[in-house]
C-alpha positions, -999 to +999 in steps of 0.1 A: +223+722-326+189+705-330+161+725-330+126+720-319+115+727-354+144+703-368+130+673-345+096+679-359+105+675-393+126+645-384+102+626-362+074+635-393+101+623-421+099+591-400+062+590-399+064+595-439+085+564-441+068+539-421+036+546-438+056+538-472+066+509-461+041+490-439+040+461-418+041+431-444+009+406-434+034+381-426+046+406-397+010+418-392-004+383-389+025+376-361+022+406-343-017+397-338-009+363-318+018+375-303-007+405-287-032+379-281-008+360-261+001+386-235-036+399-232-052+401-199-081+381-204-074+343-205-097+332-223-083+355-256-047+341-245-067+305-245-083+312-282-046+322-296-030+293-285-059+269-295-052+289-334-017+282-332-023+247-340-028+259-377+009+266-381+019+231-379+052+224-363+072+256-373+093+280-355+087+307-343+049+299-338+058+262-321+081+281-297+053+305-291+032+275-280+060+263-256+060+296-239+025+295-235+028+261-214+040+285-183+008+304-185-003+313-150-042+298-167-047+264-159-075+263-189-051+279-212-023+257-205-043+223-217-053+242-247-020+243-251-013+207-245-050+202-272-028+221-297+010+202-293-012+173-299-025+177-331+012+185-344+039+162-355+076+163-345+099+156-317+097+192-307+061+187-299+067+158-279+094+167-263+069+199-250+043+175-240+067+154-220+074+190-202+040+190-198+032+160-179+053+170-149+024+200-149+021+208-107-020+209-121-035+176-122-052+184-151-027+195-174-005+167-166-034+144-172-043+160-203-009+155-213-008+121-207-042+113-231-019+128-261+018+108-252-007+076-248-022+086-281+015+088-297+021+055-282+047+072-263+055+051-233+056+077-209+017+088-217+011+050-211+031+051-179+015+081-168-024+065-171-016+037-153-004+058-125-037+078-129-056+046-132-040+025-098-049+055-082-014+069-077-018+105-086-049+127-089-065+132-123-083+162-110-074+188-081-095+193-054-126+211-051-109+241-028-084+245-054-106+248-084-125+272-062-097+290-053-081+290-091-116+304-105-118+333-083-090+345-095-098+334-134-133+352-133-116+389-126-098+386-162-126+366-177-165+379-190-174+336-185-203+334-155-191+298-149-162+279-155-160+242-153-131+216-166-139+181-167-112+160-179-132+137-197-129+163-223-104+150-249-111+114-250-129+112-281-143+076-293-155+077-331-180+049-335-176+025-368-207+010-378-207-031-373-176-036-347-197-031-317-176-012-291-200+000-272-193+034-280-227+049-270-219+035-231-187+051-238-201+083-243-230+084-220-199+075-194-181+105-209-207+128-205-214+122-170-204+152-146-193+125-119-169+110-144-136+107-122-102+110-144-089+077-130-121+064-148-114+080-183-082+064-178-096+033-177-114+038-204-083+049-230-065+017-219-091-006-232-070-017-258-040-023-240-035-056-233+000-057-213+000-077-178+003-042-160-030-030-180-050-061-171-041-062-133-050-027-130-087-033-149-091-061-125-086-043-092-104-013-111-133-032-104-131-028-068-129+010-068-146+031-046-157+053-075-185+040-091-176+056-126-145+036-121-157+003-118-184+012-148-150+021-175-130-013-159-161-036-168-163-016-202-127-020-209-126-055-203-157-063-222-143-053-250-118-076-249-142-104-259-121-128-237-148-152-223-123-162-195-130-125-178-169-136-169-162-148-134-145-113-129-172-092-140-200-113-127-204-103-093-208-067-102-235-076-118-252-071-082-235-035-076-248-007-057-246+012-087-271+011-115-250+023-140-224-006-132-251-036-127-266-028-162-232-027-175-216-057-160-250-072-172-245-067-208-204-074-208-217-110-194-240-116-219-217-100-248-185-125-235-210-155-228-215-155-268-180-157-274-169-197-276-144-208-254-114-219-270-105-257-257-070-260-240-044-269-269-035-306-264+000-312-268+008-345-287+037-362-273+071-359-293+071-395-316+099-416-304+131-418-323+134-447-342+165-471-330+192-470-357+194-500-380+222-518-373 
């Protein structure tokens, strides 16, 4: 029979032993995201998955990440999606393509930017669907509203505001003239719609699908939208796109006349290329007989 006294020297024997042989940091180091990742407060759940993307794409840590994607935080699942992207491996696409069927708008969307960016056809599919104006890039304002409220009881942050501009990032080369800085001030502009950023990231796709949807981008509604289609087709440098961007040059818009300006001047430099004239096919010469 076990005594009280018995138990106490057992349970302290214990005690003894697991001080002897501590955690190893390996185990420690672990245990720290894995806490992280259950807390309360979103924003530290947020910050451990944004420093999983220093563990490259290893298991366990890239199956921690894929957990994370069902996090009931909007803001924590896209720094999820910010993570996957920055790691290799069909495992991280394969979570990203999970990703883009996101019920939020702006996970899916943030998804999308990093397939596109992997020139993963379904990213590319995705934008275009963004860009014709086939889903929503952003949900609506009750729903943020709503979706904050309950954020701020977990979260010390007096204000809480995702754009999803946030991710499309343009590095400017000196001497190739992309227009980066209009890129930016675009970017940074709080009425920057996601259908526009979409316009914007498939600038440099030239497919028949792309161009169609540039051209009826410049009939949007959305100001900010018509701004990134005269942007993206600028930089084209196809001279034969003037008569499409000229009458905007008399938009309601500011920001669109002075850009539409500047894409007319910038393609009205550009030479035309003369039609190719196709020389008729010399005549076969009659056999001698």
């Amino acid at each position: 029979m076990i005594t009280n006294r018995m138990l106490s020297c057992l349970l302290l024997l214990a005690g003894r032993a697991v001080a002897q042989n501590p955690p190893s940091p390996s185990d420690q180091c672990r245990q720290t995201l894995e806490t992280a990742l259950q807390d309360r407060n979103p924003d530290t759940r947020k910050d451990a998955v944004v420093a999983l993307s220093l563990t490259a794409s290893r298991q366990p840590y890239l199956g921690m990440l894929q957990s994370a994607l069902s996090d009931k935080d909007v803001e924590v699942r896209v720094a999820v999606v910010a993570s996957l992207s920055d790691l290799d491996g069909k495992e991280t696409t394969d979570a990203l393509q999970k990703a883009l069927h996101d019920d939020v708008p702006e996970v899916s969307f943030s998804a999308a930017k990093a397939l596109w960016n992997r020139q993963d056809p379904a990213g590319r599919a995705a934008l275009l669907a963004v860009l014709s104006g086939d889903t929503k890039a952003a949900s609506g304002f009750l729903t943020r509203e709503k979706r904050q409220a309950l954020r701020m009881m977990h979260t010390p942050k007096t204000m809480f505001l995702f754009a999803v501009r946030v991710g499309a990032a343009f590095a400017p080369v000196p001497g190739l003239g992309t227009g980066v800085a209009s890129m930016q001030a675009l970017l940074s502009d709080p009425a920057m719609s996601g259908r526009a950023t979409a316009a914007l990231l498939l600038g440099k796709d030239r497919t028949p699908a792309t161009t169609d949807a540039l051209h009826n981008a410049l009939n949007a509604k959305d100001w900010s939208v018509r701004a990134a289609a005269v942007q993206s087709l600028a930089l084209r440098d196809d001279p034969a796109l003037k008569p499409a961007i000229l009458p905007l040059v008399q938009d309601r818009s500011q920001q669109v006349r002075l850009r539409a300006a500047a894409a007319w001047l910038r393609l009205d430099l550009i030479p035309e290329h003369p039609p190719v004239k196709h020389r008729p096919a010399p005549r076969a010469k009659p056999a001698k007989t």
